[in-house]
C-alpha positions as CSV (number, residue, x, y, z in Angstrom):
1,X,-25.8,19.2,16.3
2,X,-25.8,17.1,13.6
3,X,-29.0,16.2,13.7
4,X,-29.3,19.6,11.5
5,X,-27.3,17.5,8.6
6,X,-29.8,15.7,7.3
7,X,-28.8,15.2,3.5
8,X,-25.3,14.5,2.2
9,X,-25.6,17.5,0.1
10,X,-25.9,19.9,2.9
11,X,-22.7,18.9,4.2
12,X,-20.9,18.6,1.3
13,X,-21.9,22.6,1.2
14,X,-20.5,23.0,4.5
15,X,-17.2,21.2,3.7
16,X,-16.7,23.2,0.7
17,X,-17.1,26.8,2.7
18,X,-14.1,25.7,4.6
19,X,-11.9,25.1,1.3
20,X,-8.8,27.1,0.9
21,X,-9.1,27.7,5.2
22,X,-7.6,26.5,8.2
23,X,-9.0,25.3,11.3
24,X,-6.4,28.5,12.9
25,X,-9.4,30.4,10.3
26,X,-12.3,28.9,11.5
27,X,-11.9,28.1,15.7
28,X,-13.2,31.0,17.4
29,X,-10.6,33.5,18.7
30,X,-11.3,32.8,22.4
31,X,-11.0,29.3,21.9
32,X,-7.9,28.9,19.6
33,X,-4.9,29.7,22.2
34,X,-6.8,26.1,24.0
35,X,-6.7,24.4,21.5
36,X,-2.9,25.4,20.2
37,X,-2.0,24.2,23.8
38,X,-4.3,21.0,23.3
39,X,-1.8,20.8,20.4
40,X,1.3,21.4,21.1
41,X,1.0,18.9,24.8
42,X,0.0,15.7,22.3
43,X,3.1,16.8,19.6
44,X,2.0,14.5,16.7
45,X,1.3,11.6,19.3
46,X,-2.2,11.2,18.6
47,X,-3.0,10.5,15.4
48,X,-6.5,11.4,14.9
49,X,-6.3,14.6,17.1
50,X,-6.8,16.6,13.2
51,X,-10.2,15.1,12.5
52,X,-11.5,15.3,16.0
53,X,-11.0,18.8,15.6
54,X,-12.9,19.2,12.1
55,X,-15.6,17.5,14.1
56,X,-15.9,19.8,16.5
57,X,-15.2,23.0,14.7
58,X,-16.3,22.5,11.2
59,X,-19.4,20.6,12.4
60,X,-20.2,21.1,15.6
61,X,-20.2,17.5,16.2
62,X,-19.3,15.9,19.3
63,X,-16.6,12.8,19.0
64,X,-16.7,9.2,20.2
65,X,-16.4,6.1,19.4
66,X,-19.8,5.4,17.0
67,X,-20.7,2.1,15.4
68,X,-22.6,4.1,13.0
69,X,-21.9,6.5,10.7
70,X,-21.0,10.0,11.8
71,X,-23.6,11.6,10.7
72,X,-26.4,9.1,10.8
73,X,-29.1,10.9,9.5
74,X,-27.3,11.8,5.8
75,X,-26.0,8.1,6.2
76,X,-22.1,9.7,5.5
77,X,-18.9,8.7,7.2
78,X,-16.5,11.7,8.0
79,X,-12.7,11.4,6.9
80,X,-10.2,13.6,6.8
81,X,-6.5,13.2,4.7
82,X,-3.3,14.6,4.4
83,X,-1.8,15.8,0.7
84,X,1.6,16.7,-0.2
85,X,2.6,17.9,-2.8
86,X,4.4,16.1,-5.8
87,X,6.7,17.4,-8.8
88,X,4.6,15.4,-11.1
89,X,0.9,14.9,-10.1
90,X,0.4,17.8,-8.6
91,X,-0.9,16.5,-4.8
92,X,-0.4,12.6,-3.7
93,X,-1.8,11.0,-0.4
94,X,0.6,11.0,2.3
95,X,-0.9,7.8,3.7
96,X,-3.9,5.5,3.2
97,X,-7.0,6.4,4.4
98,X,-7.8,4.4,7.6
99,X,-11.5,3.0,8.8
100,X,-13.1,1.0,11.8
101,X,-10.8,-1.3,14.1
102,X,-11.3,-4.8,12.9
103,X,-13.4,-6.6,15.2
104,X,-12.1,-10.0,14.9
105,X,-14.8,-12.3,17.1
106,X,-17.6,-10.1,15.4
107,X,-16.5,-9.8,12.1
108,X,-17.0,-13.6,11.4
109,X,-20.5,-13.7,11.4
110,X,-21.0,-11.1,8.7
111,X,-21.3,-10.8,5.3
112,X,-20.1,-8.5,2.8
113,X,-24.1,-6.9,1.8
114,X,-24.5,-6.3,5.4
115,X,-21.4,-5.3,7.5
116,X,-20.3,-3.0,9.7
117,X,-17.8,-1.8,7.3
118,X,-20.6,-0.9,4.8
119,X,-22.7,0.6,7.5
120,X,-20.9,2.8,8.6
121,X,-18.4,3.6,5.6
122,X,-20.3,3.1,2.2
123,X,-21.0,6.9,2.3
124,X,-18.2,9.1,2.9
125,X,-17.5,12.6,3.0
126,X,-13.6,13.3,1.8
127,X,-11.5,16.1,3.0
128,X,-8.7,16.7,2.2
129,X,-5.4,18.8,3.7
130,X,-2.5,20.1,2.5
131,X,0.4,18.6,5.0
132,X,3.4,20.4,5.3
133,X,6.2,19.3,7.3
134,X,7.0,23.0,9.0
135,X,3.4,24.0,9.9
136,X,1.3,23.0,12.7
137,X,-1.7,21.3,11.9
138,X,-4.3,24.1,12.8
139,X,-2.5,25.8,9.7
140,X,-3.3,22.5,7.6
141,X,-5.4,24.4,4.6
142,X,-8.3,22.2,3.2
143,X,-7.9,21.4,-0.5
144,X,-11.0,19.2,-1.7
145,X,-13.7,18.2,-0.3
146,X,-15.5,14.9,-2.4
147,X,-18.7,12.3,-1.6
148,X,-17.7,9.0,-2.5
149,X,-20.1,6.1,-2.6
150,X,-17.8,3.0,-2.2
151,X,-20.9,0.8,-4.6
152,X,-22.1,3.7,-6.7
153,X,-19.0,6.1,-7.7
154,X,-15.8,4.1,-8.7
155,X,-16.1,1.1,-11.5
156,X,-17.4,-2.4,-11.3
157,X,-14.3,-3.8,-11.1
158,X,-12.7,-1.7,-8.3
159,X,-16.2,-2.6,-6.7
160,X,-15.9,-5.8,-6.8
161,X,-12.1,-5.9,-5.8
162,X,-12.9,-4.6,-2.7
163,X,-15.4,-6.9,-1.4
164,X,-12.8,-9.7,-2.3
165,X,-10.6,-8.0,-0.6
166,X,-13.2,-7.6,2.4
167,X,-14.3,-11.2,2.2
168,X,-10.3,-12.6,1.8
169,X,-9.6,-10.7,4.7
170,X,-12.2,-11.7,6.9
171,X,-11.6,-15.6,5.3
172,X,-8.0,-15.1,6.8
173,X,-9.7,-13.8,10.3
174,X,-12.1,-17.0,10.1
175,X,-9.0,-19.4,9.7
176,X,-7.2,-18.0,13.1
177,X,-4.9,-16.3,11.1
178,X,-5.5,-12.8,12.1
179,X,-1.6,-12.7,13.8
180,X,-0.8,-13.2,9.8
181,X,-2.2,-10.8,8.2
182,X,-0.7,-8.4,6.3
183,X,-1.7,-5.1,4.0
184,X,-0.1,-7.2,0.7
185,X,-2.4,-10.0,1.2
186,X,-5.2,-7.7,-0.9
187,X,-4.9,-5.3,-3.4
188,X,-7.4,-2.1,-2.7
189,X,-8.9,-2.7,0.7
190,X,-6.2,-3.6,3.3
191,X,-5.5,-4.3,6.9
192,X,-3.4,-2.1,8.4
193,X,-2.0,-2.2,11.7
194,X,-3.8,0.4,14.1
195,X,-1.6,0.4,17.3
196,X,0.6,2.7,19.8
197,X,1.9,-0.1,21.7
198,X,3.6,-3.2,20.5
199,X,1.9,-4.8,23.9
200,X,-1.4,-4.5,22.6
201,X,-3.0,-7.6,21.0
202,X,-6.7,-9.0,21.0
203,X,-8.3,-12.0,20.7
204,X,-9.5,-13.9,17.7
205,X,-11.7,-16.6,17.1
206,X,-11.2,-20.4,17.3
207,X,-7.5,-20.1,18.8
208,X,-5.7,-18.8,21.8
209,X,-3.2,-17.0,19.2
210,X,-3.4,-13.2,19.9
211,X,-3.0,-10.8,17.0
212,X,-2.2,-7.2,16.5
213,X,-5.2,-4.7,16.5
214,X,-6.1,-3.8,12.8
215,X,-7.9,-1.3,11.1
216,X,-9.7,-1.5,7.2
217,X,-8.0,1.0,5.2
218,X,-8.3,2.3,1.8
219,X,-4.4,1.5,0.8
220,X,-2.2,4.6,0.1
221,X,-1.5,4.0,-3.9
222,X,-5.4,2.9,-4.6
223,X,-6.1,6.5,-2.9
224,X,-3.7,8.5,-5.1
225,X,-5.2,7.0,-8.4
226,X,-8.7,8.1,-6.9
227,X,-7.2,12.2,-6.2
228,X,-5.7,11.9,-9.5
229,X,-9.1,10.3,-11.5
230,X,-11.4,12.1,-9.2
231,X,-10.2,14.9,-7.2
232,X,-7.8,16.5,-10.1
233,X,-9.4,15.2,-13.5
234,X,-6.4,13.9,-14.9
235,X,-6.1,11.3,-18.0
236,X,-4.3,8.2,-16.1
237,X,-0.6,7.8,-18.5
238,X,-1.2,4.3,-17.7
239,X,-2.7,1.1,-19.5
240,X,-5.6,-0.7,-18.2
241,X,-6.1,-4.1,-18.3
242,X,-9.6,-4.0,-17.6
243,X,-10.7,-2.0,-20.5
244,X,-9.6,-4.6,-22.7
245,X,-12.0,-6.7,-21.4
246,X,-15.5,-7.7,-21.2
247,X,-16.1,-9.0,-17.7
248,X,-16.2,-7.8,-14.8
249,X,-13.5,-10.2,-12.3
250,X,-11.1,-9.3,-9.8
251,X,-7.3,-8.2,-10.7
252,X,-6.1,-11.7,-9.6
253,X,-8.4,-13.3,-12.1
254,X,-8.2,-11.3,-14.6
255,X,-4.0,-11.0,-14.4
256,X,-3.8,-15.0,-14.4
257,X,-6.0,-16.0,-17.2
258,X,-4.1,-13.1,-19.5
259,X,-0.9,-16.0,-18.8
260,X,-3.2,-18.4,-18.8
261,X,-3.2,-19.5,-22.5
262,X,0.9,-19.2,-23.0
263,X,1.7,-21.7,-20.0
264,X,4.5,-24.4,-21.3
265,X,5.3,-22.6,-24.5
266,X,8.5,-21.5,-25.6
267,X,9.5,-17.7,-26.7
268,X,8.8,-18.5,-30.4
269,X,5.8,-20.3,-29.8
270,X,4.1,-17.5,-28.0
271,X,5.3,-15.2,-30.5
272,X,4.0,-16.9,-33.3
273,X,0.4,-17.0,-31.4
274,X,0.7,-13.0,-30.6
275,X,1.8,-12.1,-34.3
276,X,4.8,-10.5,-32.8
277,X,8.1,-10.1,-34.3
278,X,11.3,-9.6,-32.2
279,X,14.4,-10.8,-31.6
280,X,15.6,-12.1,-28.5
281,X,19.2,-9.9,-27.9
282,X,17.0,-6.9,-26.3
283,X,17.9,-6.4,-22.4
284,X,13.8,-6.1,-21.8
285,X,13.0,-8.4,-24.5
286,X,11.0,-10.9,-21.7
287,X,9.6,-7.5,-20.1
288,X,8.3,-6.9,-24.2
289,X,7.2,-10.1,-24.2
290,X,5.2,-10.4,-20.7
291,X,3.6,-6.9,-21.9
292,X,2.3,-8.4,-25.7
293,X,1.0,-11.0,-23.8
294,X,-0.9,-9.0,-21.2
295,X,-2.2,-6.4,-24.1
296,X,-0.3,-3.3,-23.3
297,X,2.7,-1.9,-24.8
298,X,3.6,0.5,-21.7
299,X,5.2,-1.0,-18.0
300,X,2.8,1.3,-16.8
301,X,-0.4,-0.5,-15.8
302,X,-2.9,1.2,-14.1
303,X,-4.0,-2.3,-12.1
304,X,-1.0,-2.8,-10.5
305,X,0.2,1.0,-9.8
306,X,-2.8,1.6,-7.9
307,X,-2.8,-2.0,-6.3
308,X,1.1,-1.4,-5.3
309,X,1.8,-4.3,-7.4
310,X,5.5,-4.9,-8.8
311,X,5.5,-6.8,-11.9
312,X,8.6,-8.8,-11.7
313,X,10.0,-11.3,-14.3
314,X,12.5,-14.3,-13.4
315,X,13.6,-16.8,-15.3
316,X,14.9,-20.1,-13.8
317,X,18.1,-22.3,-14.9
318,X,17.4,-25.6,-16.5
319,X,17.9,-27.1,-13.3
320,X,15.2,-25.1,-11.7
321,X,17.6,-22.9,-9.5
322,X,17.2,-19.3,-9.7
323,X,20.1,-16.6,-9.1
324,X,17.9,-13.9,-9.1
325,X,17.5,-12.0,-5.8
326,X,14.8,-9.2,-5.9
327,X,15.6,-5.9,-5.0
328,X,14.1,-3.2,-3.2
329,X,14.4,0.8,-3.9
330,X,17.5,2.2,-2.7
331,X,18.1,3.1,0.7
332,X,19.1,7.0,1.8
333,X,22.2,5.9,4.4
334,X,21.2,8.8,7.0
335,X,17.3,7.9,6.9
336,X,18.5,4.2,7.8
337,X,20.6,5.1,10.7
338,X,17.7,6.5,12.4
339,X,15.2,4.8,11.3
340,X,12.6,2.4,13.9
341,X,11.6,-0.6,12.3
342,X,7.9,-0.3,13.7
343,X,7.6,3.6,15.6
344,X,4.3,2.8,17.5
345,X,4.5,5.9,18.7
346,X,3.7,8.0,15.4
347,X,2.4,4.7,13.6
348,X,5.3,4.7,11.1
349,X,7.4,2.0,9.5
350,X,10.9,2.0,8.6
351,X,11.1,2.2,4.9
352,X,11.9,-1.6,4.0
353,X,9.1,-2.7,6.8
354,X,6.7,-0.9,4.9
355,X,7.9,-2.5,1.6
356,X,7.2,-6.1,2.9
357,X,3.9,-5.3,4.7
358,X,2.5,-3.3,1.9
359,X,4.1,-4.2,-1.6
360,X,2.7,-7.6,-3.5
361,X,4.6,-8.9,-6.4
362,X,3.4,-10.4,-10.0
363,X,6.1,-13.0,-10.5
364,X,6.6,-14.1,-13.9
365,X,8.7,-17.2,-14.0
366,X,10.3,-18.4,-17.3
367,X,13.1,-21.0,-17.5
368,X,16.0,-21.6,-20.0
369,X,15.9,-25.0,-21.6
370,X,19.4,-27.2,-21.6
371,X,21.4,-26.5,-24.9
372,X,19.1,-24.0,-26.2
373,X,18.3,-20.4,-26.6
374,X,14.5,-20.6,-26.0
375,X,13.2,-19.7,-22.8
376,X,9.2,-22.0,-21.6
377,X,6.8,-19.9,-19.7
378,X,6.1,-22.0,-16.6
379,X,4.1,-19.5,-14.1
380,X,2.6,-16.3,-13.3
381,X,1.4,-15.8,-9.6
382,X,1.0,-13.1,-7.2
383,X,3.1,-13.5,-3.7
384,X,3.7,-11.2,-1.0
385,X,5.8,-11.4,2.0
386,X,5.1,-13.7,4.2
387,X,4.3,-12.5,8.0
388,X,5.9,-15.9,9.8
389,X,9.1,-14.2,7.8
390,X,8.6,-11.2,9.5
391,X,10.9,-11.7,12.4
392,X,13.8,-12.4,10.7
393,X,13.7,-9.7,8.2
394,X,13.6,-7.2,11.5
395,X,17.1,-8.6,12.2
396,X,19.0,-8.3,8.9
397,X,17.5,-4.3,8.7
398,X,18.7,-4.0,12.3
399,X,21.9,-5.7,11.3
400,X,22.5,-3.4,8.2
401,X,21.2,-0.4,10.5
402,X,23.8,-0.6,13.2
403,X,26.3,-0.9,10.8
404,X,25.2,2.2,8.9
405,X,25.5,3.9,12.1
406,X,28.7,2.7,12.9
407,X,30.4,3.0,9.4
408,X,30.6,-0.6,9.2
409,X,29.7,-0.7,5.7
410,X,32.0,-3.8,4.9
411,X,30.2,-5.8,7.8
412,X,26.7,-4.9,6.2
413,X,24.1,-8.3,5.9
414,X,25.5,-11.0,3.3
415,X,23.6,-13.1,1.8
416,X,25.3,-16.1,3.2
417,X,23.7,-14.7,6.7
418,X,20.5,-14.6,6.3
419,X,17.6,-17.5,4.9
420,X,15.3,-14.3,4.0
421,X,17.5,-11.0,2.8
422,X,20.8,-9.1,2.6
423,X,22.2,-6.1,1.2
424,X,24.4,-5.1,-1.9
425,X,24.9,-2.5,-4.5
426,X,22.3,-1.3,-6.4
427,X,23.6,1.8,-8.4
428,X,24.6,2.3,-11.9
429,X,28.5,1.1,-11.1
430,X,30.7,2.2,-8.2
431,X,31.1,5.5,-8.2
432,X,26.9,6.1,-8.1
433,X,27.0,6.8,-4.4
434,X,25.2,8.6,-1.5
435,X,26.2,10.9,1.8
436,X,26.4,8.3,5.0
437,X,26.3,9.7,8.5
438,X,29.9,9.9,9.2
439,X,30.3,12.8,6.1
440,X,31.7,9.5,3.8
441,X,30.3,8.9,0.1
442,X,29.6,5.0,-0.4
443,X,27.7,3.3,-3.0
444,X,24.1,3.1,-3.2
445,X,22.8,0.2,-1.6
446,X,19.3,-2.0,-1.3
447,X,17.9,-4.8,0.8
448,X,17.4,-7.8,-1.2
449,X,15.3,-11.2,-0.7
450,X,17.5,-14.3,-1.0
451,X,17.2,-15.8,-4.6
452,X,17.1,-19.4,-2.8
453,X,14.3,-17.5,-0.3
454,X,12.3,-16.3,-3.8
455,X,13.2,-19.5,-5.5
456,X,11.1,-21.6,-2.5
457,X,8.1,-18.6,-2.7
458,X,7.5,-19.5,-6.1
459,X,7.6,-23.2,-5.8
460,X,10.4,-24.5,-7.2
């Protein structure tokens, strides 16, 4: 049937008749008691069970596995996403928005102008759901519909940073790295695993290494600044980096040669070459600093919110040694307890998991000189978590998580136990605390990397 769709703006118009509806309001009546079974029998298991069903019922298209796009003819690629609503923005993505599997034998011999990605997902058809926990998910009620052009209808830049990220990606494949890749490795376009049993693996090129099956994927925070820009019409309370400039380069670049000039200067002299005035006795005076230097005056930056980038500063002792650890958001001690560091089941990640596989960091690395108050600029450089790492960060969060469980909270991971990470306090002071599983109050806590583990990332 659709063969009857033979423009993208005919089926934009039948996505938007199905706005503000259910699929419970649009399956026919003899049909829908089926399909609630259908439903009910899978629970949530199969994850792609919702736009099968808008397939079949909002387009009278039948589902398999295509190469192409779904609806060939209009050249548009069907996808449907969950919403939630947020206390600020209004609606947020619940997750990112996934693609094709990852081919990795085919995927080496293409190029970015001509691959199956583009093929089949350069024209897509957006619709999205509003996801509530309580309902089922024939009661999902559609919210926007949208036609995105991946090279026509978002900016150069963001154009250009995903084929970087396409090309890094398939690089990574190239080198027989697929077993290490990981969604922080690139900043709008990701790799996301795309699996329901930890068993499965498949082959990659020029090694016997297997690797877990992956998917391209829009990544969650890139999608949320596109429902916010697109979807909703709202003014970004951000700064961009980009608009400051002239050229048209990837966030990397463009990031890096902000710090370039500034490398091996001191506080003052930096100052004196921004035209900025300012003490040093401030608590975010090397925050102020890193932001003059960049262009903005707001921590805000719209580059690395929708990138999931964390801009972090660290500063080094004379000696090169760094005491710094780097935290990670508070935990919630019941969500711990019962967390699954990877559920293949429902394709979720414990909360910290899903830090290190998603969440890459702009390290800005000063260092106090001996017998002096200045502070030298000696790096900027983006990092993320390495996967050969990943291993050993599972057994500190199951560590910390049996001893959550237990009320153990003494015993928790130290950082004398671990190469990698450990947990400690990271509240106001002692009495900022949070409910545990055994009816207790204890203090908020966070997984931390090691400072020596951070110290070796950024090189020294």
């Amino acid at each position: 049937m659709n063969e009857e769709y033979r423009t993208k703006e005919e089926l934009l118009e039948r996505a938007k008749a199905v706005l503000e509806k259910s699929l419970s309001d649009i399956i026919p009546s003899e049909m829908l008691e089926v399909v609630r079974a259908e439903v009910t029998m899978y629970g949530g298991r199969r994850k792609g069970l919702f736009g099968e069903l808008v397939e079949q019922f909002v387009f009278d298209l039948a589902t398999n596995n295509r190469s192409e796009a779904d609806f060939n003819i209009a050249g548009v690629e069907l996808k449907t996403n969950p919403i939630k609503r947020h206390p600020t923005k209004t609606y947020v993505s619940k997750e990112r928005l996934v693609f094709s599997m990852i081919d990795y034998r085919a995927i080496v011999h293409e190029a970015w102008e001509t691959s199956s990605f583009l093929k089949k997902n350069r024209r897509l058809l957006l619709m999205f759901y509003l996801w509530l926990a309580e309902k089922n998910l024939l009661d999902y009620e559609f919210k926007f519909v949208r036609l995105l052009d991946l090279l026509g209808d978002i900016s150069k830049e963001d154009i250009l940073q995903i084929r970087k990220d396409w090309e890094f990606i398939v690089a990574k494949i190239k080198r027989g790295e697929a077993h290490l890749l990981s969604e922080a490795d690139t900043y709008y376009l990701g790799a996301c695993t795309k699996s329901s049993n930890s068993a499965t693996v498949r082959d990659q090129a020029d090694t016997d290494i297997k690797a877990k099956p992956r998917a391209f994927s829009l990544k969650q925070q890139y999608l949320n600044y596109l429902i916010q820009r697109e979807l909703l019409g709202k003014e970004a309370n951000t700064e961009s980096i980009f608009s400051k400039i002239r050229a048209v380069a990837g966030v990397e670049d463009v990031f890096l040669s902000k710090f370039g000039p500034f490398l091996g200067k001191t506080d003052d002299e930096i100052k004196r070459i921004i035209c900025w005035e300012r003490g040093s006795k401030a608590k975010n005076y090397k925050r102020l600093l890193v932001n003059k230097m960049l262009g903005v005056t707001s921590n805000r930056i719209e580059e690395l919110e929708k990138a999931n980038i964390t801009l972090r500063v660290v500063t080094l002792e004379p000696s090169g040694t760094l005491k710094e650890s780097v935290s990670f958001p508070t935990f919630d001690y019941e969500t711990l307890a019962n967390e699954k560091w990877e559920d293949e089941e429902n394709e979720t990640m414990a909360n910290f998991h899903l830090e290190l596989e998603t969440r890459k960091f702009l390290f800005v690395v000063f260092q106090k000189l001996k017998d002096s108050d200045a502070i030298v600029l000696r790096k900027a450089m983006f990092w993320n978590f390495p996967m050969k790492d990943l291993s050993e960060a599972e057994r500190v969060f199951e560590v910390a998580k049996s001893c959550v469980k237990d009320g153990r909270y003494g015993d928790l991971p130290k950082i004398s136990e671990s190469t990698v990470a450990h947990v400690r306090p990271h509240g106001k002071n002692s009495t900022d605390k949070l409910p545990t599983p055994q009816g207790t109050m204890e203090m908020k806590r966070c997984f931390w990397l090691n400072s020596k583990y951070v110290q070796k990332a950024i090189g020294y």
